[in-house]
N, C-alpha and C positions, 0 to 999 in steps of 0.2 A: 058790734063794737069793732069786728078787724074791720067789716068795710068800712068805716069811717078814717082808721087807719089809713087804708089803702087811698081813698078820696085825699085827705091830706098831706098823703105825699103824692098824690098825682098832681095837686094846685102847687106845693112848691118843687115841683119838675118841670111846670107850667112857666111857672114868675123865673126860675131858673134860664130856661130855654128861650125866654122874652128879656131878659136880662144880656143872653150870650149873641143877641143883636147886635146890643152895644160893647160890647166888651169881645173884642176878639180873641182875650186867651180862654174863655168861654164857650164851649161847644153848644148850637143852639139842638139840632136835630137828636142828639144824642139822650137829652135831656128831653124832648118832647116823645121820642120812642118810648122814654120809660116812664113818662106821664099818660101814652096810651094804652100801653102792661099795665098800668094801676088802676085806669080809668075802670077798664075794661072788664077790671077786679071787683070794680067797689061802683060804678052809676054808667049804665048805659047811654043815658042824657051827654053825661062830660065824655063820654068816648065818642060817640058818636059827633058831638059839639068839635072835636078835636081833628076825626078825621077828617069830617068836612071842611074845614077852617081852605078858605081859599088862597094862602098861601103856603102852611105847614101839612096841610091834609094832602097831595100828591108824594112828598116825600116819607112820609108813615105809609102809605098805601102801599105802597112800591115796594118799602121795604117788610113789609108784612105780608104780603102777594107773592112777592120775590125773592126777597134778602136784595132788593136791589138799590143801587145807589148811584144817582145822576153824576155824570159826567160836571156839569159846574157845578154839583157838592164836593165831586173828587179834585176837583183843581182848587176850589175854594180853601179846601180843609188842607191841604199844600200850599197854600202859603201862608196859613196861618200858621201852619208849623214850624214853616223858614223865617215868620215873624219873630214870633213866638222865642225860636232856640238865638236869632238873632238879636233880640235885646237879653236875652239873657247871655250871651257873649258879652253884649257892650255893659252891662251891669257887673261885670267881671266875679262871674258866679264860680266857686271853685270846680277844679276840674272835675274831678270824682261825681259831682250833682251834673256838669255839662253831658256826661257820661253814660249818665246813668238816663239822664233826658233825652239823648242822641237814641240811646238800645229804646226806648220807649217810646220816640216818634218814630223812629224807621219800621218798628215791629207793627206801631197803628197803621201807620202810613200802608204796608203789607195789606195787611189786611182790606182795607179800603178798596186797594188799587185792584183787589183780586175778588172783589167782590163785580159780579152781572150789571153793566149799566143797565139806568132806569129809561 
């Protein structure tokens, strides 16, 4: 019963992370990491199916081998943020939330930036 659990949140962290393609306030990679933790939990088929995947399977690998993170993920994922905190400027979102968004992207941001390119 839990691996099924685990399977069914690994397919919507899947549909999640194929979703955050389109949708840039969407993280895709973030969301596919934690569909290869659940995989990984619950059907070696869809782990494996994942890592392999010829375009998301190099950066799971990476960061699972390494904790590493490409160079055009870390510039990617910076302007998504300067997107991101920039329409929420022009949406004129109250200050206290712009704030609170700011400590929370610079804190990601941090981290990211300090993490081993891949």
């Amino acid at each position: 019963m839990v691996r099924v659990v685990w399977l069914i949140l690994g397919a919507i962290c899947v549909l999640a992370g194929f979703a955050g393609i389109f949708l840039p306030v969407l993280p895709t990679v973030p969301f596919l990491l934690l569909a290869a933790f659940f995989f990984g939990k619950s059907s070696q088929r869809a782990h494996n199916w994942l890592v392999s995947h010829k375009t998301f399977g190099p950066s799971i690998r990476d960061w699972q081998e390494n904790g590493a993170i490409s160079r055009k993920s870390k510039y990617l994922s910076a302007a998504s943020m300067v997107v991101v905190f920039t329409i929420s400027i022009l949406f004129k979102i109250p200050v206290y939330v712009l704030i609170i968004q700011l400590v929370t992207l610079i804190s990601v941001s941090y981290f990211i930036w300090t993490r081993p390119n891949a």
